[in-house]
N, C-alpha and C positions, 0 to 999 in steps of 0.2 A: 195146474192142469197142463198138459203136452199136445203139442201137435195145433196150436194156435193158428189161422190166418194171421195175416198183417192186419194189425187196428187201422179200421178204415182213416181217410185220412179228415181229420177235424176240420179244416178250411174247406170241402168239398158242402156248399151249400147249393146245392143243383134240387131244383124244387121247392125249395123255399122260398114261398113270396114274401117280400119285404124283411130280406133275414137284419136287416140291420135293425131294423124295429122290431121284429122279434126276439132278440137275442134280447132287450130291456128289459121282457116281460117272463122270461123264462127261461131255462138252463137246458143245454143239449151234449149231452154226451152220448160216445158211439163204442163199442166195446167189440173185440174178436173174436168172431163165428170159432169151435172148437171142432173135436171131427168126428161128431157123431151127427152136425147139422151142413157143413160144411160144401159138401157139395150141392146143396139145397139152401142155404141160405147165405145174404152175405156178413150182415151185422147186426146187433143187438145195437140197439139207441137206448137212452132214457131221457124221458122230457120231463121237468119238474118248476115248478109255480107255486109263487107266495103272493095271492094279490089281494089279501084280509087285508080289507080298509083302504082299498084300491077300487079302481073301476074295473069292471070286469074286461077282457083283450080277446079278440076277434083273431086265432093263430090264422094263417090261409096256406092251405100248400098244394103244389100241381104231382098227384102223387102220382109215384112210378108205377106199372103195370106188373103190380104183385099183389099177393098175401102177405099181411102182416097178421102175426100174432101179437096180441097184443096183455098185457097184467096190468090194469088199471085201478086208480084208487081218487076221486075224486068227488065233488059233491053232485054229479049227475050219475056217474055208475060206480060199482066197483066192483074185480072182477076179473076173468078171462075170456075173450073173445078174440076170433078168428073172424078178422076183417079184409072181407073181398076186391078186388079191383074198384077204384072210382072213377067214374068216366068224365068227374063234373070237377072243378075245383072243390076242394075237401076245405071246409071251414069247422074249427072247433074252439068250442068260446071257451076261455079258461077264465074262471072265478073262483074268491077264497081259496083254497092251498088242494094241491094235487100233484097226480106222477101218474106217468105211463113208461112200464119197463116191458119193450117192443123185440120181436125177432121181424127184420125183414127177410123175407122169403125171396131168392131172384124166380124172377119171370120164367111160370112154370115147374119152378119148384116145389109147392106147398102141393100140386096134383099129383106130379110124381111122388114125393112124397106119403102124399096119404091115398095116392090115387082115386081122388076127390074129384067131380066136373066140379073145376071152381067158375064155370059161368054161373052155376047156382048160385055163386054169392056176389054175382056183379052188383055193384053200386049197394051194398048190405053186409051187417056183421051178425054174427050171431055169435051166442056161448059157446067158448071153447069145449066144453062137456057135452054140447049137443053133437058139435062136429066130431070128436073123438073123447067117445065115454071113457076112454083108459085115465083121462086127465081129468076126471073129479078128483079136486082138491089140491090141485097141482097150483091155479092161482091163489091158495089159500099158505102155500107152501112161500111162494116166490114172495107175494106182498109181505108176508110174515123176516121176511129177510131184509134186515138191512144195507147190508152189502150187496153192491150189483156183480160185483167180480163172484163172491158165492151161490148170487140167484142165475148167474150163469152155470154155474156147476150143476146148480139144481136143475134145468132145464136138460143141459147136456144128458145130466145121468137121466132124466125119463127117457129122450127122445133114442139113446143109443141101444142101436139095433132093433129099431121100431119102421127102420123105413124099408122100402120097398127092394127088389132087386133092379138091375140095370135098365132101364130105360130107353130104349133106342132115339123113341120121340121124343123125350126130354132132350135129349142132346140135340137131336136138330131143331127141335124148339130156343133153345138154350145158345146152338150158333146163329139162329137169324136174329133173336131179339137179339145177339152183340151185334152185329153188325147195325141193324138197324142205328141202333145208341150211338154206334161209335162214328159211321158215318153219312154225315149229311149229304151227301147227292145221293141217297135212297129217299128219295121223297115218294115214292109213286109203287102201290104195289103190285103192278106186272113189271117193274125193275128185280122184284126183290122174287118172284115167281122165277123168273130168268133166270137169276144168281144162282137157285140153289137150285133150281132143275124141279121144279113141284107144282101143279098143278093148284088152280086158283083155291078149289074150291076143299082141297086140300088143306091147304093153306091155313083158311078161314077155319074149317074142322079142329084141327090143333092148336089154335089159338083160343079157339073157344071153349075146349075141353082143358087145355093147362096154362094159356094166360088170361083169360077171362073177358078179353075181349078182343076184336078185331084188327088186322093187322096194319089195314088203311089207322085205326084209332090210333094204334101202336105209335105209329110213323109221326102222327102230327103229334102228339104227344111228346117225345123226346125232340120232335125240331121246336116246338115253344115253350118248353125247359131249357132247352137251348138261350135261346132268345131269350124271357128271362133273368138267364143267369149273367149273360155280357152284358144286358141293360142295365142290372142290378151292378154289375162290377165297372159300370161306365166303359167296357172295352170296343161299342160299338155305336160311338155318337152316331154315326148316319146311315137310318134305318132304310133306306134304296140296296144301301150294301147290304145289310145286314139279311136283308128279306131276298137278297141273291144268292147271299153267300150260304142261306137256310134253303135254299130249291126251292123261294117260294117264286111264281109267275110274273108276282111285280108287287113293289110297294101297298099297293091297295089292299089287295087281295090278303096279307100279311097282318097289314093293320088292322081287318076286320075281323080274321082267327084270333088273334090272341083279344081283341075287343072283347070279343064275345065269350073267352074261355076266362081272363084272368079279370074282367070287370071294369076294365079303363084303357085308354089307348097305349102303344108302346111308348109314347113321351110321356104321358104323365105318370107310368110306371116307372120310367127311368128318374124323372125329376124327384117322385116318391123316394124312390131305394136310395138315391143320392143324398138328398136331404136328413136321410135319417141313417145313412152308413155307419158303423161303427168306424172313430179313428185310429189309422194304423202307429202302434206305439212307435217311438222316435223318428 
């Protein structure tokens, strides 16, 4: 296939809690959006699990503010579903053997693309065939393939020439959620009203119709993925800095976001992720 993005890059584990302990329980590969999804999505993942005659593993992840599509095959569903924004910590319990071979959607794209209000599917997934009838049998096509580099192909060839024309909103949806992501002194959304010249309530209109949820949600979201991901990499033992250098107001106030969003304090996540890091070879 022609015209590949760059395969995302494998060491980017941003949202992933406790990836060093997950990585024990289960396999992650990420593969290159092609150009029929391309401008709408950024990567194809596949997660895959052997835990016959194991105890069952509790994955936990702080997911980004997208649609994923999803082809699943596991002992609770199996399948294709189109899974909406999660505003909560996303936990999925993996037991006996399974795979999920995912499109992630960037923020805003799975609407422009199907021109879908994906707040309908905040915090909810539903059948791919319910969402877009063209795709009965499409997850019967993909599971049935053993190769993921093929079941790319298979997706590429339905979705091309299936999406929408240009999108004005997309695109400025599309530059504030980077920005947002990319920089941390956006903490506060009349910074980010300011930035682009848009009105509040605006704002919140376009996020709710192509990211699925709010753009304050947005904000803390990507600063404690943030946070997170340097606890988890040890690159910011002291969490006073850390919660400065995130735009939060002060140490406390920091500790008690991500308390309350990832389930433990930022020390005992960092002690967690550390304790169970994978070691760097030589």
């Amino acid at each position: 296939m022609t015209g590949l993005r760059a395969v995302p890059d494998p060491g980017d584990m941003k949202g992933i809690l406790h990836p060093g302990e997950q990585a024990r329980h289960r396999s992650l590969d990420r593969l290159a959006v092609g150009p029929a999804l391309a401008e709408f999505a950024d990567r194809y993942w596949v997660v895959r699990w052997d835990l016959r005659g194991k105890p069952a593993y509790r994955a936990e992840v702080l997911s980004f503010p997208c649609v994923n599509l999803t082809f699943e095959r596991s002992s609770t569903r199996t399948g294709g579903f189109v899974n909406g924004v999660c505003t909560t910590k996303y936990v999925r319990e993996l037991d006996g053997a399974g795979e999920t071979f995912g499109i992630r959607f960037r923020p805003g794209g799975f609407g422009a693309f199907t021109g879908m209000d994906v707040g309908a599917l905040r915090d909810d997934s539903a059948p791919l065939a319910d969402v877009l009838p063209a795709a009965a049998g499409l997850a019967d096509r993909v599971l049935a393939e053993p190769s993921d580099v093929a079941r790319v192909e298979i997706v590429e060839d339905f979705f091309a020439g299936r999406g929408r024309a240009d999108d004005p909103h997309y695109a400025l949806v599309s530059r504030i959620v980077t920005a947002m992501a990319a920089d941390p002194a956006l903490t506060r959304v009349d910074q980010v009203t300011d930035r682009f010249a848009i009105p509040i309530r605006t704002l919140q209109r376009l996020f709710r119709r192509y990211v699925g949820a709010g753009p304050k949600w947005v904000l803390c979201r990507f600063r404690l993925q943030d946070a997170a991901d340097l606890l988890a990499r040890g690159d910011k033992p002291d969490l006073a800095t850390l919660a400065a250098d995130l735009g939060y107001f002060d140490q406390a106030h920091f500790s008690r976001e991500f308390t309350a969003e990832i389930g433990m304090s930022p020390w005992e996540y960092a002690r967690k992720a550390q304790a169970s890091a994978v070691p760097t070879p030589g």
